[in-house]
N, C-alpha and C positions, 0 to 999 in steps of 0.2 A: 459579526456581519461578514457576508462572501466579499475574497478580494475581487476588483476591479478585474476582467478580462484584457484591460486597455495594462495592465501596470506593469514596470519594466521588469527587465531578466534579469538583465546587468548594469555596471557601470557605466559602458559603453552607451549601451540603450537609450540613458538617462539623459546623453546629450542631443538637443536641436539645435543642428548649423543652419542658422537664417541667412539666407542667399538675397543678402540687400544689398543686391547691382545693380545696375541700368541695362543689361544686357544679357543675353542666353548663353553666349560665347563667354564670357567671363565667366558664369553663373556654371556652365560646363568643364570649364577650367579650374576652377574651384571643386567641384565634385572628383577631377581627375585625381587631385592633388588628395584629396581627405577622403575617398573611399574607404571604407574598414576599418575608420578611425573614429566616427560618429553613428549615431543610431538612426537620426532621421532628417532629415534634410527642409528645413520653411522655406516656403514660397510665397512672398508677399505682394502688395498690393503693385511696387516698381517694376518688379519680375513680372506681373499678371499681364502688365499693358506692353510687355516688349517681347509676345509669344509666350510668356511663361506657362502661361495653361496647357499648351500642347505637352514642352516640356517635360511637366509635373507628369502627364499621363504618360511619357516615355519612360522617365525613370518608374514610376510605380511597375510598371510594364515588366521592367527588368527586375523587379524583387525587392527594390528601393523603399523603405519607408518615408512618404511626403505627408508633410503638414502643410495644408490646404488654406492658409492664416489670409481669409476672403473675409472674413468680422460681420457678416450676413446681418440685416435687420432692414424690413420693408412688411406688408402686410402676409398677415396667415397664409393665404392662398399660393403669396408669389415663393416666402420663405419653402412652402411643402412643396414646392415644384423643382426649386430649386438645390433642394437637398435630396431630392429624390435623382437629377441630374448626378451632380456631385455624387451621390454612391455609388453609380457607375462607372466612376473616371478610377477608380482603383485606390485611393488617398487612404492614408491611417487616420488620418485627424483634420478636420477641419472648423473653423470658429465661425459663433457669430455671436451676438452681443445677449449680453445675462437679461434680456428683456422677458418677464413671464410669457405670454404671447410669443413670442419668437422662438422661443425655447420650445415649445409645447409644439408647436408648428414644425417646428424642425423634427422634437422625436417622431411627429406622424407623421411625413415625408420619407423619414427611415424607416418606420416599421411599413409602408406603404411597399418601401424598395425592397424588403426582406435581406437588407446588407447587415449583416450585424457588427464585422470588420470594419466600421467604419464609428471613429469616438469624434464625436459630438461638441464639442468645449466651448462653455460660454465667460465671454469674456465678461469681468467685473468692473476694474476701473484700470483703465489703460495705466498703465506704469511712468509714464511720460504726463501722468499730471499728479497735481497733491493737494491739499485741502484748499487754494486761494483758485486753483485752478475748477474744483467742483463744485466751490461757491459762486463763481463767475457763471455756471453752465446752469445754474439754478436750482441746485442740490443743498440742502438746511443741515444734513444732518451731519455728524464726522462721516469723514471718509471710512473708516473703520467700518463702522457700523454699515454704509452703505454696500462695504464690500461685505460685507457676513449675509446680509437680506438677498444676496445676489447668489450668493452659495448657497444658500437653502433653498434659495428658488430653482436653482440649476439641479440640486438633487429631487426636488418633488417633481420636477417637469420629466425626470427619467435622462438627464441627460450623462455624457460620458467619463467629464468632470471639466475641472473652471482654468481658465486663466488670469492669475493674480497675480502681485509684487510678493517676492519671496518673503517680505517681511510682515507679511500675515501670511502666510501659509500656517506656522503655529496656530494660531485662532482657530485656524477653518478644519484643521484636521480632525479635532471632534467633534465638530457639525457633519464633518463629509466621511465620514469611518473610513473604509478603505475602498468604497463603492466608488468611488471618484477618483480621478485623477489630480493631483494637483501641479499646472502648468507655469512655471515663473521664467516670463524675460525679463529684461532690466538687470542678469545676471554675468558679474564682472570681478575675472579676476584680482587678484590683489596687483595694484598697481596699473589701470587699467583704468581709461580716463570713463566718466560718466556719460560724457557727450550729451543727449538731450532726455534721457532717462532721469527719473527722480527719485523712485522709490527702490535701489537698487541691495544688490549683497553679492557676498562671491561663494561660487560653487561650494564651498564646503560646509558656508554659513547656514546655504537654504537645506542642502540633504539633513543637517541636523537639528533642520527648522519640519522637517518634513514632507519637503515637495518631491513630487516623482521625475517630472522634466525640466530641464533646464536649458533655456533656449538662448545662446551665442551666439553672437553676430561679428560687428568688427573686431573685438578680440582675435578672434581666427580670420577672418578674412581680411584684415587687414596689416599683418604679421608678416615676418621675413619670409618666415617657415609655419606656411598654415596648417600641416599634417602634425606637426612638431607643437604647435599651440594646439589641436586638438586634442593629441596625447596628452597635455598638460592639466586639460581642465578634467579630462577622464582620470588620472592619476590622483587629480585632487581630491575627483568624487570619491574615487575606489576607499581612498582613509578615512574619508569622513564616517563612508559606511563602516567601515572595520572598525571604528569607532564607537559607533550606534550601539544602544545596548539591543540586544535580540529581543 
């Protein structure tokens, strides 16, 4: 199967620093500090309502790769309007939720924009929940399972690839060859507290679990030395991969 156009170069690449601040000026400070030491940079829903959208399109502006982590899901029409928006704003990546409809709505939005630089990723089951948490939302079946029916639906919908808990990423990788991307937050150094994540691993666990991105959040920005915890988790990855059999 052809690889993924979305799939990273290097170690480096591999890293997403999520910019979960309350503020732009932090959120810029933070970028000052880990420039050339991460791949791409998330902008989440905190960031979104405190200017972060202009932001995002400033750094994309300058060359920056932004994940675009807006979790989209409303009807076909609004999703296709809205991704067609968004493929303008410059972003590498943005989500929205593994719903078939939303999914399908989203690829024809893009192929509508003719942006092809822009991946797609639907998100499967937040990582901040686990099986008592999916049974509460009115889901029957394992989690497992729900996250697999999510990944095949994101690759028949044509999308860019998923975002999952690192600890199915193994599962999904021969459901999704290498046409997909595979996205894991919830990803935490060794020694690094969990805070409100569930389904978690650390950077070296998921590379040779098989995931292509790994997205970091307080780990590095909440560190002595955020540039200095960047390089860490990049270090970590680089052996996992020399590791990997080819």
């Amino acid at each position: 199967m052809p690889k993924s156009r979305f799939a990273p170069t290097s170690s480096r690449d591999r890293l997403v620093f999520a910019l979960d601040v309350p503020t732009v000026g932090q959120a810029e400070d933070l970028v000052k500090q880990t420039e050339g030491k991460v791949g791409v940079y998330k902008i989440g829903m905190e960031l979104q309502f405190a200017g972060g959208l202009e932001f995002a399109r400033d750094l994309a502006a300058e060359g920056i790769k932004i994940f675009l982590d807006v979790k989209l899901h409303d009807i076909d029409n609004t999703i296709t309007k809205a991704v067609r928006n968004v493929a303008k704003m410059g972003m590498t990546f943005v989500t929205l939720h593994a719903y078939p409809k939303t999914m399908r709505a989203a690829v024809k939005g893009l192929a509508e924009e003719g942006n092809p630089d822009l991946c797609l990723l639907g998100v499967t089951v937040l990582t901040s929940m686990d099986e008592a948490d999916l049974h509460a939302a009115g889901y029957r079946g394992p989690l497992a399972d729900v996250v697999e029916a999510r990944a095949g639906d994101a690759k028949a919908a044509g999308m860019g690839g998923i975002v999952c808990a690192a600890t199915e990423s193994r599962r999904l990788r021969p459901i999704l060859g290498d046409e997909l991307v595979i996205v894991n937050p919830g990803i935490r150094p060794a020694g690094s507290a969990a805070g409100d994540q569930r389904r978690v691993m650390t950077p070296s666990d998921a590379v040779r679990a098989g995931s292509d991105y790994l997205v970091v959040g307080r780990p590095i920005s909440q560190a002595t030395d955020p540039a200095g915890a960047a390089e860490a988790v990049v270090a970590e990855i680089d052996a996992a991969l020399e590791a990997v059999p080819a």
